[in-house]
C-alpha positions in Angstrom: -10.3 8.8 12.6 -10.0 12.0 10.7 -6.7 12.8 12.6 -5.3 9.3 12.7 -0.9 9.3 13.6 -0.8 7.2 10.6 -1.2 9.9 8.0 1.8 11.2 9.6 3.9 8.1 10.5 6.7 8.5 7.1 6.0 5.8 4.7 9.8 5.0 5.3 9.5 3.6 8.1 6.8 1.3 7.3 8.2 0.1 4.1 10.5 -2.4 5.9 7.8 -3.9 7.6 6.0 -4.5 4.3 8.8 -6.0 2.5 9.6 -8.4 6.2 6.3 -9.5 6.1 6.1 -10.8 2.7 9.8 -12.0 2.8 9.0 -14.3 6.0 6.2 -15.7 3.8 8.5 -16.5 0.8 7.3 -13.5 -1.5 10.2 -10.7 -2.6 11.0 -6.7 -2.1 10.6 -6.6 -5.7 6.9 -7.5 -5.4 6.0 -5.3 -2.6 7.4 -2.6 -5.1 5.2 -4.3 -8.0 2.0 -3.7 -5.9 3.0 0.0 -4.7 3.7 1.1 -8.3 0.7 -0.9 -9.3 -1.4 1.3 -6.8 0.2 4.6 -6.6 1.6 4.9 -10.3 5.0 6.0 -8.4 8.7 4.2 -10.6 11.5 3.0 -8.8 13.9 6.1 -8.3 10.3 8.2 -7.3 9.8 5.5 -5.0 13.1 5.9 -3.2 13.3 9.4 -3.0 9.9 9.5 -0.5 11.7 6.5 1.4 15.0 8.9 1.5 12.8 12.0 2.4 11.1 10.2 4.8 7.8 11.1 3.4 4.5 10.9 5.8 1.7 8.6 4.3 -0.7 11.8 3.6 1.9 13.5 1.1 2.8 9.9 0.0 -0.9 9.2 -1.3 -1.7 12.7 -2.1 1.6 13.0 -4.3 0.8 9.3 -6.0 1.0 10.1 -10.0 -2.2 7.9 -10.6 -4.2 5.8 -8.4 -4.9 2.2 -10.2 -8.5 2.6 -11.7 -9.1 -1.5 -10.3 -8.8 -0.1 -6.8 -12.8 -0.7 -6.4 -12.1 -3.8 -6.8 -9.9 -4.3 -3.4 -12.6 -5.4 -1.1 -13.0 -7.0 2.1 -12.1 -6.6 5.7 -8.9 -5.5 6.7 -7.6 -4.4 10.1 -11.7 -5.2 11.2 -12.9 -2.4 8.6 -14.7 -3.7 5.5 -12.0 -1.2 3.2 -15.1 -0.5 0.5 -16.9 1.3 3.7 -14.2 3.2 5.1 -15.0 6.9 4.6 -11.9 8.5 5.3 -10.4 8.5 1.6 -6.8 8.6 3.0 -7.0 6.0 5.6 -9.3 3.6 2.3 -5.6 4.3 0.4 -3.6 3.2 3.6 -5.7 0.1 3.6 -5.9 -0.6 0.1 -1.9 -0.7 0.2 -1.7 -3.2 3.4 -4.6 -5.4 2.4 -2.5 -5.8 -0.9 0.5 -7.0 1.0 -1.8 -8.8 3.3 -2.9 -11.2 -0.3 1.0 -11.3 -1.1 2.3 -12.7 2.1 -0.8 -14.9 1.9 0.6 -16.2 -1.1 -1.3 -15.0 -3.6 -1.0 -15.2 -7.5 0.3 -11.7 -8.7 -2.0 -11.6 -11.3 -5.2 -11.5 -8.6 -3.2 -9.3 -6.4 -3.3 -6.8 -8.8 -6.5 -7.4 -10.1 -6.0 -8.3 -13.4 
């Protein structure tokens, strides 16, 4: 997994499928940006600058300005991985990120999203 395409897949062209998954279940764009700048620590215009540059998901994570310090507390099985045991620290991020929008399109309370 060390080598995975999604470290280099641009976060660009993933962000549309995060914001069409939560919209078919009623939840909001403006909530799938909540929970990225609640787990990468990245604003708005920052935000739209790695969409505009296309930015791969390594750089993405790697540039993040401050992980949340709750992410220990995103557990559970994603994708078939349990996320707490994946070793790979970039692919954990990558799966911290869609288990998040996984619980939003779930419907979710925002406040348990974000661990609060």
């Amino acid at each position: 997994m060390e080598n995975h395409r999604i470290f280099t897949t641009s976060f660009a062209s993933v962000y549309p499928h995060y914001i069409a998954k939560a919209e078919k279940k009623g939840r909001t764009k403006e909530e799938v940006d909540t929970i990225i700048f609640w787990l990468t620590g990245y604003n708005e215009p920052q935000l739209q600058t790695l969409i505009d540059n296309k930015t791969d998901f390594e750089t993405f994570f790697a540039n993040a300005p401050q992980m949340n310090q709750n992410v220990s507390k995103i557990t559970g099985v994603i994708c078939g991985y349990r996320i707490e045991e994946i070793e790979n620290k970039l692919m954990q991020k990558i799966r911290y990120l869609d288990k998040l929008i996984d619980e939003l399109a779930k419907g979710k309370v925002m406040e348990k999203i974000l661990r609060n």
